[in-house]
mmJSON file of the N, C-alpha and C atoms, coordinates in Angstrom:
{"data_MODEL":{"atom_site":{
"group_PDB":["ATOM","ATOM","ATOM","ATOM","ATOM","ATOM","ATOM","ATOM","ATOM","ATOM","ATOM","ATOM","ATOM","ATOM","ATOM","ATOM","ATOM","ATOM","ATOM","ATOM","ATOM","ATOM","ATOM","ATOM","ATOM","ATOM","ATOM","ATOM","ATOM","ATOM","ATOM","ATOM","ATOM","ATOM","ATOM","ATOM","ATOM","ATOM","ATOM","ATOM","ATOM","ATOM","ATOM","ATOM","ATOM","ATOM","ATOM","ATOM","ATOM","ATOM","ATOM","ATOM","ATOM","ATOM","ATOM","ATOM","ATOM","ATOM","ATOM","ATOM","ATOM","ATOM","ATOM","ATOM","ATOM","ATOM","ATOM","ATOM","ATOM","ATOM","ATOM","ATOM","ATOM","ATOM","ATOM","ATOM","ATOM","ATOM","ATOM","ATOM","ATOM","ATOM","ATOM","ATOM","ATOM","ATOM","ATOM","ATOM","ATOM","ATOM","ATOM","ATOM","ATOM","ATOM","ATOM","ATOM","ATOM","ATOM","ATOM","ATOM","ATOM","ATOM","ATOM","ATOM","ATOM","ATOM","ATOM","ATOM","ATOM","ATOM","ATOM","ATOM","ATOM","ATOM","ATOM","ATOM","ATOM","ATOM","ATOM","ATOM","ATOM","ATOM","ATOM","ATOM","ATOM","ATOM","ATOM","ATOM","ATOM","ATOM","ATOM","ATOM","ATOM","ATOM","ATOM","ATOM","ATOM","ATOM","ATOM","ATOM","ATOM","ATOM","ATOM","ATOM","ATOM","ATOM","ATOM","ATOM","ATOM","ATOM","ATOM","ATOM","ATOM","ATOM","ATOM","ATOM","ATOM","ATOM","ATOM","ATOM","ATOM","ATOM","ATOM","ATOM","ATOM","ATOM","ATOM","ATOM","ATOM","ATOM","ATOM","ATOM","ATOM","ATOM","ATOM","ATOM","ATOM","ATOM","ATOM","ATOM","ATOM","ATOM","ATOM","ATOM","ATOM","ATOM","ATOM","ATOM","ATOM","ATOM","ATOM","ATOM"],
"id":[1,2,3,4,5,6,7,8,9,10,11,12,13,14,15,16,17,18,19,20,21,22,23,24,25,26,27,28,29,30,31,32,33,34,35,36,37,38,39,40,41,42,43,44,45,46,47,48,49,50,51,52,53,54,55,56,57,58,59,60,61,62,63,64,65,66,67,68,69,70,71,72,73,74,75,76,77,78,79,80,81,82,83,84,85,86,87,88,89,90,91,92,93,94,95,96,97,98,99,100,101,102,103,104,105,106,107,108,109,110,111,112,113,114,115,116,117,118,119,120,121,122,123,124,125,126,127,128,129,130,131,132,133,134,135,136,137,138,139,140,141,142,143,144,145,146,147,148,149,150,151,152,153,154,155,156,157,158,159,160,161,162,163,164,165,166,167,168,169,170,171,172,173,174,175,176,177,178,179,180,181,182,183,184,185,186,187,188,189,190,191,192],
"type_symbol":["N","C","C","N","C","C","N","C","C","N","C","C","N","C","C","N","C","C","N","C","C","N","C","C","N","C","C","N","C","C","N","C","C","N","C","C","N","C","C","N","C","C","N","C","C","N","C","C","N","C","C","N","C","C","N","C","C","N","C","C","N","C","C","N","C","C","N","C","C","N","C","C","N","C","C","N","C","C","N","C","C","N","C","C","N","C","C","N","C","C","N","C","C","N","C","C","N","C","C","N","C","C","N","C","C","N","C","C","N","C","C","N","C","C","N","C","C","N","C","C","N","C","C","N","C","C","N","C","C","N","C","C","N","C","C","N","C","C","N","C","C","N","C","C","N","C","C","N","C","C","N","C","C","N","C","C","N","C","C","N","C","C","N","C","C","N","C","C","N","C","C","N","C","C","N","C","C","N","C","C","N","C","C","N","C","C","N","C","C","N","C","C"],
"label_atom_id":["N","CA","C","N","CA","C","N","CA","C","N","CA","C","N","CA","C","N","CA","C","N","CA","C","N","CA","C","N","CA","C","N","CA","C","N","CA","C","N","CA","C","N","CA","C","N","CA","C","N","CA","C","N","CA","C","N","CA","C","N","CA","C","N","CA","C","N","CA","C","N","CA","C","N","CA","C","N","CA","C","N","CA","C","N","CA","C","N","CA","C","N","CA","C","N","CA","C","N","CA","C","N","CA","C","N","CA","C","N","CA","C","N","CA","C","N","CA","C","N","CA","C","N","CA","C","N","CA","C","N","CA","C","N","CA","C","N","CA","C","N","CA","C","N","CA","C","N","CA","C","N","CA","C","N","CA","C","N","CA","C","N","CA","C","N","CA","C","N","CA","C","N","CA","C","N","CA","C","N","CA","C","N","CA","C","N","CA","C","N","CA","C","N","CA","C","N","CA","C","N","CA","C","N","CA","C","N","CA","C","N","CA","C","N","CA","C","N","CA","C","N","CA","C"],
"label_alt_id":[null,null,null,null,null,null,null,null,null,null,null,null,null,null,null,null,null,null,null,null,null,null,null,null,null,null,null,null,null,null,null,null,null,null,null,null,null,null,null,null,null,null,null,null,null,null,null,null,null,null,null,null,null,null,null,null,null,null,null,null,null,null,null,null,null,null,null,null,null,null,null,null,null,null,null,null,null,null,null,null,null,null,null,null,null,null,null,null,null,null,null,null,null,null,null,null,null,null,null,null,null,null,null,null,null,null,null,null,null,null,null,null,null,null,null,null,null,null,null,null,null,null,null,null,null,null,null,null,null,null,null,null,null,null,null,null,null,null,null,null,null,null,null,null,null,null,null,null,null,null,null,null,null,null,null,null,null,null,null,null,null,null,null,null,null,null,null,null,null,null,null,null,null,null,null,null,null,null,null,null,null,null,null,null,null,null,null,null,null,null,null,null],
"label_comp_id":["UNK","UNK","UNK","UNK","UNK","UNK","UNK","UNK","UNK","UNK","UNK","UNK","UNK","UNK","UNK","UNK","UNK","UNK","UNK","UNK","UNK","UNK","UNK","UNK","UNK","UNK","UNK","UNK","UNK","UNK","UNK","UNK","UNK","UNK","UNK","UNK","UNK","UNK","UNK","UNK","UNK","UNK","UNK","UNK","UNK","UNK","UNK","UNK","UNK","UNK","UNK","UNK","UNK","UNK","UNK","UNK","UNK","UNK","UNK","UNK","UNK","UNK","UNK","UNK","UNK","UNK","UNK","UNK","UNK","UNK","UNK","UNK","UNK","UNK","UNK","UNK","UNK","UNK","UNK","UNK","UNK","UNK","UNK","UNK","UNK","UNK","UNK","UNK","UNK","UNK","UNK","UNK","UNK","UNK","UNK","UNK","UNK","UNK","UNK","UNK","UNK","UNK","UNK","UNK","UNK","UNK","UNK","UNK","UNK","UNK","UNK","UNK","UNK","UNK","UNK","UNK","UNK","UNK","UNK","UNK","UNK","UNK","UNK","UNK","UNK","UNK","UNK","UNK","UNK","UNK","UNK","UNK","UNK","UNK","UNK","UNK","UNK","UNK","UNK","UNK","UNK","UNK","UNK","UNK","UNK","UNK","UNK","UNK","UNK","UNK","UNK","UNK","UNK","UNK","UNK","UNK","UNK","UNK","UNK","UNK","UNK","UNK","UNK","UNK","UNK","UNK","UNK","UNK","UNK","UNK","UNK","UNK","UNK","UNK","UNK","UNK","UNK","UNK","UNK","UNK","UNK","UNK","UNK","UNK","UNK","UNK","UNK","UNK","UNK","UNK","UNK","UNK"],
"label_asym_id":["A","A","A","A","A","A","A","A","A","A","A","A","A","A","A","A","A","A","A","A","A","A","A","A","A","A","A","A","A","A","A","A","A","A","A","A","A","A","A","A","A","A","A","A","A","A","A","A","A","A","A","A","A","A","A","A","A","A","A","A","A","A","A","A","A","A","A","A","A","A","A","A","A","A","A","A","A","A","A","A","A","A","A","A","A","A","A","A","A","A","A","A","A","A","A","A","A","A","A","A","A","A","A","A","A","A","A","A","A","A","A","A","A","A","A","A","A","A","A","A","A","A","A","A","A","A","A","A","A","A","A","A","A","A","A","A","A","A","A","A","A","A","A","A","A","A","A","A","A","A","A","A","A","A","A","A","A","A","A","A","A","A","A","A","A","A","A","A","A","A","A","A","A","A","A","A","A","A","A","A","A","A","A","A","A","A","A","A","A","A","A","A"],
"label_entity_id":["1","1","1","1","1","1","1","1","1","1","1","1","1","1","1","1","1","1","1","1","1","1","1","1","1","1","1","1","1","1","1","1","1","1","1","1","1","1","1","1","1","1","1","1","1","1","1","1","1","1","1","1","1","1","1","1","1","1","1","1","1","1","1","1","1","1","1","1","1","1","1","1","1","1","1","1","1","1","1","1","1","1","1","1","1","1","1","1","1","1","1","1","1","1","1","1","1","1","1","1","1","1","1","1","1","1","1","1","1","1","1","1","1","1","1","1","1","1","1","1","1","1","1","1","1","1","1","1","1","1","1","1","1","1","1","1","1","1","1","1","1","1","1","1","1","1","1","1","1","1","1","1","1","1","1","1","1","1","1","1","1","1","1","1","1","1","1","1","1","1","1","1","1","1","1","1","1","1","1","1","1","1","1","1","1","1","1","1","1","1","1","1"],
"label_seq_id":[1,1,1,2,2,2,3,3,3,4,4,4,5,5,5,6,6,6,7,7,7,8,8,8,9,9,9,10,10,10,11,11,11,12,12,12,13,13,13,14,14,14,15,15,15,16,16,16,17,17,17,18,18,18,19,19,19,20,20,20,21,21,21,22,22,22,23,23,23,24,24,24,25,25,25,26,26,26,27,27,27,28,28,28,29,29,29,30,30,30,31,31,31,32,32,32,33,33,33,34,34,34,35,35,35,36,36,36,37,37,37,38,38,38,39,39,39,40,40,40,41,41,41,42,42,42,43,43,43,44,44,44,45,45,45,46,46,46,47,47,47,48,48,48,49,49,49,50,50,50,51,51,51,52,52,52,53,53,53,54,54,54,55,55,55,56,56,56,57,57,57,58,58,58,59,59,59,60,60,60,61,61,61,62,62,62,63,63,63,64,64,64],
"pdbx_PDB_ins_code":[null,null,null,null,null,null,null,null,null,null,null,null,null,null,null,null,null,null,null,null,null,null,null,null,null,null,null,null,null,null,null,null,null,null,null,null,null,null,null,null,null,null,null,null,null,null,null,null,null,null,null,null,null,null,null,null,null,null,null,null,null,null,null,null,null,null,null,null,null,null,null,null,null,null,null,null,null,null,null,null,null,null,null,null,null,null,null,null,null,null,null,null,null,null,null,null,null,null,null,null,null,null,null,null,null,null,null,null,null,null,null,null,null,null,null,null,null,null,null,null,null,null,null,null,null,null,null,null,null,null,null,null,null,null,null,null,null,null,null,null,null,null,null,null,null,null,null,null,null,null,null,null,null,null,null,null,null,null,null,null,null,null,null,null,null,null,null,null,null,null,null,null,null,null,null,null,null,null,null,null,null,null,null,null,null,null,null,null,null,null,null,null],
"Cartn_x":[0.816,0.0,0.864,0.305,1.06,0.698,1.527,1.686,1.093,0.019,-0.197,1.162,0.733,1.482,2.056,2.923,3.716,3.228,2.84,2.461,1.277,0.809,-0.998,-0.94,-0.31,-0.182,0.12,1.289,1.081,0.569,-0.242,-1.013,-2.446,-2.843,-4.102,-3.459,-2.272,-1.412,-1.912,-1.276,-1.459,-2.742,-4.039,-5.62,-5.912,-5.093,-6.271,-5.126,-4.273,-3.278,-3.63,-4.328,-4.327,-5.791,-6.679,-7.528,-7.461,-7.038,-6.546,-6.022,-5.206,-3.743,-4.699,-5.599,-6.118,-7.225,-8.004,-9.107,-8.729,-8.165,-8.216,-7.374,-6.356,-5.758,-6.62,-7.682,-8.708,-10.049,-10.062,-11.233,-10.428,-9.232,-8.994,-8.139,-7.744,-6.961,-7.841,-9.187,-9.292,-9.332,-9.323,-8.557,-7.594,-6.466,-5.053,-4.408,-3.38,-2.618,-1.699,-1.146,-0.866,0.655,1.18,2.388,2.603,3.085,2.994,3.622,4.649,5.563,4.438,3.942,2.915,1.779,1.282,0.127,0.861,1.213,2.149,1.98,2.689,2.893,1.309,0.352,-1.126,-1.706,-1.439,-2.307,-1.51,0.068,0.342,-0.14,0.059,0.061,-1.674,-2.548,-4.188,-4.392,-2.907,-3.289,-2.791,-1.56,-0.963,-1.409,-2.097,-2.997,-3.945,-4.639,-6.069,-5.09,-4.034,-3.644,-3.354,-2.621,-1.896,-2.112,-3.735,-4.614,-5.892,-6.805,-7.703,-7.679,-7.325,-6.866,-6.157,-5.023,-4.402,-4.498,-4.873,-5.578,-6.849,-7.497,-9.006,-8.343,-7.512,-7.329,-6.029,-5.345,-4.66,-5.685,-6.873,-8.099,-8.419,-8.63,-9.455,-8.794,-7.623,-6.838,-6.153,-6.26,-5.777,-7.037],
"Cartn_y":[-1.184,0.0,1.254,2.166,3.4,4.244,5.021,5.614,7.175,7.624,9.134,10.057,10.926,12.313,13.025,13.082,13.756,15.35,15.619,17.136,16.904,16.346,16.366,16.308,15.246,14.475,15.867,16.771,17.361,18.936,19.311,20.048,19.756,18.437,17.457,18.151,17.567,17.8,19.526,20.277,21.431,22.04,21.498,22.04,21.545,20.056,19.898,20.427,20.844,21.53,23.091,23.746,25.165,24.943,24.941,24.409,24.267,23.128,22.594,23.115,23.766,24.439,26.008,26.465,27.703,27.512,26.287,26.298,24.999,24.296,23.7,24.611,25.16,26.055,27.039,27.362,28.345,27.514,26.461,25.636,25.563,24.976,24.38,25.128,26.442,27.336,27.687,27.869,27.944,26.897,25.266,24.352,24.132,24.621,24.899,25.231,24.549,25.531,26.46,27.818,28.801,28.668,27.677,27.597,27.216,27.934,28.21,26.757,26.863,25.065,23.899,23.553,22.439,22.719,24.088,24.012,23.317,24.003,23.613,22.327,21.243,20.097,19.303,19.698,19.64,19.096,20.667,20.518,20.03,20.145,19.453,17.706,17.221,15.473,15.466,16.266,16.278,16.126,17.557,17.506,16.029,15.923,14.87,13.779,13.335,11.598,12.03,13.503,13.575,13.278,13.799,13.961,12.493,11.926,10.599,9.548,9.195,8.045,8.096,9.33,9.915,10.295,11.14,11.921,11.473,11.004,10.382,9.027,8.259,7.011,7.188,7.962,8.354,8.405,9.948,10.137,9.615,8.424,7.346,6.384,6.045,4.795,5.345,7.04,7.515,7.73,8.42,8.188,6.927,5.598,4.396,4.148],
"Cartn_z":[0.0,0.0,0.0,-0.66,-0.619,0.525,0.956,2.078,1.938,2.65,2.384,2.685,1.838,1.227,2.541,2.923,4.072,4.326,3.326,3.057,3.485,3.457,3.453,5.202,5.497,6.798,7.725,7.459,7.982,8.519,7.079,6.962,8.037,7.899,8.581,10.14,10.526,12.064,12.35,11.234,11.411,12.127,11.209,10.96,12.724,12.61,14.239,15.465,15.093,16.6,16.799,15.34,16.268,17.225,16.83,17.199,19.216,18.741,19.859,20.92,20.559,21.238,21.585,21.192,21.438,22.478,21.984,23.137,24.231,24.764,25.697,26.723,27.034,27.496,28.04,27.203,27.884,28.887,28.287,29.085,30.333,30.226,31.401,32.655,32.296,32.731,34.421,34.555,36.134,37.03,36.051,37.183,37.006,36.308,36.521,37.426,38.121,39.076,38.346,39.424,39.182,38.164,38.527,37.751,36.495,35.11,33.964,33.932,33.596,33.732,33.974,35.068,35.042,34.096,33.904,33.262,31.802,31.272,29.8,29.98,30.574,31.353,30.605,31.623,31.416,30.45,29.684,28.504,27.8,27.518,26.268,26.634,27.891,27.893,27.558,27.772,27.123,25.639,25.074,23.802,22.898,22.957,22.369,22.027,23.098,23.448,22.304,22.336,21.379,20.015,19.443,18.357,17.828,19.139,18.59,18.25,19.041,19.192,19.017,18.329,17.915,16.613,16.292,15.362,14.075,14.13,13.151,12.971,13.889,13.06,12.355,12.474,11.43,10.577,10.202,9.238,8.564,9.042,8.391,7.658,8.242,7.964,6.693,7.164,5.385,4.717,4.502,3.346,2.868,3.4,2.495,1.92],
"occupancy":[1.0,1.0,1.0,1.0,1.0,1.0,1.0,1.0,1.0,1.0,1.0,1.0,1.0,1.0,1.0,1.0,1.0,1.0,1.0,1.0,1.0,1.0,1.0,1.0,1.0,1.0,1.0,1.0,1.0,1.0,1.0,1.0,1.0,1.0,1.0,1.0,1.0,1.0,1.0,1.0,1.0,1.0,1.0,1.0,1.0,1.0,1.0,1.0,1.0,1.0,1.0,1.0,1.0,1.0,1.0,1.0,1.0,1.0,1.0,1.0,1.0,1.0,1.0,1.0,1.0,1.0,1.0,1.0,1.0,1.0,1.0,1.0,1.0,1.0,1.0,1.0,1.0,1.0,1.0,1.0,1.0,1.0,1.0,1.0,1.0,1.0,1.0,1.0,1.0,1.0,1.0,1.0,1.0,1.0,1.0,1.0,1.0,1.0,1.0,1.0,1.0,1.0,1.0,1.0,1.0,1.0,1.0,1.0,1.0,1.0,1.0,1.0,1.0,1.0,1.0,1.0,1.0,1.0,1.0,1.0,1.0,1.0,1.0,1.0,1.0,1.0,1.0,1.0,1.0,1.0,1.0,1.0,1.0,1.0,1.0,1.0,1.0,1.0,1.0,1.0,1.0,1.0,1.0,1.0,1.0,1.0,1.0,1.0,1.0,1.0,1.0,1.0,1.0,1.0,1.0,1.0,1.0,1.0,1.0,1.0,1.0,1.0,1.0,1.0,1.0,1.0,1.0,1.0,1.0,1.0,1.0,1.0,1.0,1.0,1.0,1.0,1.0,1.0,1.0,1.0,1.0,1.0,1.0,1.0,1.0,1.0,1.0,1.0,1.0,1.0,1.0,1.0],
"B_iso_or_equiv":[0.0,0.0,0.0,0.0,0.0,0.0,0.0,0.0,0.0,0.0,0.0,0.0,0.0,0.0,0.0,0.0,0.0,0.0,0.0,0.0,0.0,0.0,0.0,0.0,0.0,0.0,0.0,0.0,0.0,0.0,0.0,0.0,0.0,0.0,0.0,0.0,0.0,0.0,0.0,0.0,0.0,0.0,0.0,0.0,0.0,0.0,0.0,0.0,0.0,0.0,0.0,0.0,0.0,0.0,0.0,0.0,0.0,0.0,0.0,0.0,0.0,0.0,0.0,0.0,0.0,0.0,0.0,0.0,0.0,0.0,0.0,0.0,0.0,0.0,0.0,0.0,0.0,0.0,0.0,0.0,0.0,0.0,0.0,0.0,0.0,0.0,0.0,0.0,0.0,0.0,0.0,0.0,0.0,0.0,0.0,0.0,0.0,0.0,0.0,0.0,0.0,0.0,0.0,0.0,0.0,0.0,0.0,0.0,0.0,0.0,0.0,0.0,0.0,0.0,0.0,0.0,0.0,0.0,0.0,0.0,0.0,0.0,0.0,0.0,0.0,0.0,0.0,0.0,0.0,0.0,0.0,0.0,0.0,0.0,0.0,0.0,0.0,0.0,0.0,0.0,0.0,0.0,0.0,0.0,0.0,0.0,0.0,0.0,0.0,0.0,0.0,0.0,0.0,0.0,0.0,0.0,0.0,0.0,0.0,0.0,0.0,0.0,0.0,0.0,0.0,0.0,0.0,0.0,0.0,0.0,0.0,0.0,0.0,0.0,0.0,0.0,0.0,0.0,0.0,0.0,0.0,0.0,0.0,0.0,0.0,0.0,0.0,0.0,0.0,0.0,0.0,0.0],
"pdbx_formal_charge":[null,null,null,null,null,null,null,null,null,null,null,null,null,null,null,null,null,null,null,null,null,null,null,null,null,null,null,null,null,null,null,null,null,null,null,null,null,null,null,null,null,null,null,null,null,null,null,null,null,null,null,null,null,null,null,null,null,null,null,null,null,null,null,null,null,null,null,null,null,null,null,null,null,null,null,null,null,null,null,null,null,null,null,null,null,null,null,null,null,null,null,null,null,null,null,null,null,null,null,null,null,null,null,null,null,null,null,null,null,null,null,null,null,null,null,null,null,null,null,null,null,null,null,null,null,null,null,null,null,null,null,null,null,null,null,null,null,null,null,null,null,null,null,null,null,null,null,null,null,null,null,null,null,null,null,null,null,null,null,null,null,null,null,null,null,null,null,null,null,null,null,null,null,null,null,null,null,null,null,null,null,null,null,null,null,null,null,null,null,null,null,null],
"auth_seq_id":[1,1,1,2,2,2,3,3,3,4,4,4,5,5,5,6,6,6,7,7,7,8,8,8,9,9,9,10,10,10,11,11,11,12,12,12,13,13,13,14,14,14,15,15,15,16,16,16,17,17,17,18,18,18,19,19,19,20,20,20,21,21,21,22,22,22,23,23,23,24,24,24,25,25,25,26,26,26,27,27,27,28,28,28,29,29,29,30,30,30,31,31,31,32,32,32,33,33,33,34,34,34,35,35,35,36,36,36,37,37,37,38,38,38,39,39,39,40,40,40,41,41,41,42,42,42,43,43,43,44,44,44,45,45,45,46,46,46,47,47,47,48,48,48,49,49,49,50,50,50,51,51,51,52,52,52,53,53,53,54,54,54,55,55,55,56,56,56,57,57,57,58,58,58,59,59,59,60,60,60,61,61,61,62,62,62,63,63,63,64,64,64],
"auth_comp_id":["UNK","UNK","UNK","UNK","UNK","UNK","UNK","UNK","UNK","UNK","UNK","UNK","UNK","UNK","UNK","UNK","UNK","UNK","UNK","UNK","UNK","UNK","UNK","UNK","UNK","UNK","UNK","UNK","UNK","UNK","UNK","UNK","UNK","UNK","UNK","UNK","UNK","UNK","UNK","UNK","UNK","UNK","UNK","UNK","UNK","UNK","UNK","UNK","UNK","UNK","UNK","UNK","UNK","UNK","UNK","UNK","UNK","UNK","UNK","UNK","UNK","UNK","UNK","UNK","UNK","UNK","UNK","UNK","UNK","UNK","UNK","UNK","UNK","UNK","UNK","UNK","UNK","UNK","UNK","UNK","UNK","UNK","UNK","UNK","UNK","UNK","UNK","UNK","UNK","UNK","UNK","UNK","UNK","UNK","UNK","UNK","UNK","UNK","UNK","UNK","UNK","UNK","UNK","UNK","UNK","UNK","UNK","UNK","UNK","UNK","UNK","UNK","UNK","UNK","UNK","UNK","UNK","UNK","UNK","UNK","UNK","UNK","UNK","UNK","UNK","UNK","UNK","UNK","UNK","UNK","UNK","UNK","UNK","UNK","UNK","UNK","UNK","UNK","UNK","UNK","UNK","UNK","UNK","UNK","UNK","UNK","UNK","UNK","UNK","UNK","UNK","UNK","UNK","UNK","UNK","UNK","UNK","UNK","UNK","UNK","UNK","UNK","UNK","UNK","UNK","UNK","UNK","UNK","UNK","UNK","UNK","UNK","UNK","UNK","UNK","UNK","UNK","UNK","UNK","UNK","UNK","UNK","UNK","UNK","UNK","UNK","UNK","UNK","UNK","UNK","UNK","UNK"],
"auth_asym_id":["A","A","A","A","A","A","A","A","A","A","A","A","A","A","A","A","A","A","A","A","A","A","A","A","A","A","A","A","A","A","A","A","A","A","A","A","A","A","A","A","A","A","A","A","A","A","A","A","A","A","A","A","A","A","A","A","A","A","A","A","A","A","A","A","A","A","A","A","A","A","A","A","A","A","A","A","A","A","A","A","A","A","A","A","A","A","A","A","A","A","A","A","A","A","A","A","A","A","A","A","A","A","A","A","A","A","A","A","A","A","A","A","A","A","A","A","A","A","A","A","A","A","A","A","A","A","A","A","A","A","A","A","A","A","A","A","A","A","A","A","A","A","A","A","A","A","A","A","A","A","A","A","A","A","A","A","A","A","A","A","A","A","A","A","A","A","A","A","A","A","A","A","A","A","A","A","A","A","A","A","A","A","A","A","A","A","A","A","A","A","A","A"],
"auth_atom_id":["N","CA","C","N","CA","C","N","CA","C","N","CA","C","N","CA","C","N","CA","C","N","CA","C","N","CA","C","N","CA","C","N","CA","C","N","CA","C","N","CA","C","N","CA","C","N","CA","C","N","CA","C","N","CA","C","N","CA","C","N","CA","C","N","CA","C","N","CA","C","N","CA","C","N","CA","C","N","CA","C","N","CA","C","N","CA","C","N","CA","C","N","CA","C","N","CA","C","N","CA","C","N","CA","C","N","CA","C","N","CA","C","N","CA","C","N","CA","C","N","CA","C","N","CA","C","N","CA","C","N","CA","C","N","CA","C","N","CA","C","N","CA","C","N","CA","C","N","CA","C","N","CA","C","N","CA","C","N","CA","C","N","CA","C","N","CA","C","N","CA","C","N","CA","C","N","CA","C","N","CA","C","N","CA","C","N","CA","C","N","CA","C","N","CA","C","N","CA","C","N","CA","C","N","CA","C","N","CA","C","N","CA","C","N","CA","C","N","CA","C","N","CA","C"],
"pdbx_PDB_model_num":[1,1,1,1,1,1,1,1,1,1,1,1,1,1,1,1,1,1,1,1,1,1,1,1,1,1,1,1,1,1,1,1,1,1,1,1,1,1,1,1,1,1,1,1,1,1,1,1,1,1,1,1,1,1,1,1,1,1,1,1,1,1,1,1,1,1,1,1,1,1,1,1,1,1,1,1,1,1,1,1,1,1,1,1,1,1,1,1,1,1,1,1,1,1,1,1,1,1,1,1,1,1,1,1,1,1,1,1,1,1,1,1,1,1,1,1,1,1,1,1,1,1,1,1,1,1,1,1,1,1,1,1,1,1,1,1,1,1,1,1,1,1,1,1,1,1,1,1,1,1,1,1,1,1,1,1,1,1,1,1,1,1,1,1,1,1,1,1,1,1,1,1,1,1,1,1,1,1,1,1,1,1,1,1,1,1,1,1,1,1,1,1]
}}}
């Protein structure tokens, strides 16, 4: 099988990280503690899991 387009792949990465990266940070910022370092911490281990194990296996399934 051929492998999707690297470009595409990460244009797809692109579309669902701003997204992402703009509104969970705001949802979750008043049960955050005060320290910038853990929050970062936080949300990136929230965001990642959505990207890594959500996200790109869909759209690995639909493009083969």
């Amino acid at each position: 099988m051929k492998s999707p387009n690297k470009h595409l792949i990460a244009l797809i990465n692109y579309a669902v990280l701003v997204p992402l990266v703009h509104f969970i940070p705001q949802w979750l910022s008043p049960y955050l503690p005060v320290n910038e370092f853990v929050q970062v911490l936080i949300i990136v281990a929230i965001i990642v899991p959505i990207v890594s194990y959500v996200v790109m296996p869909i759209t690995m399934k639909i493009l083969k």
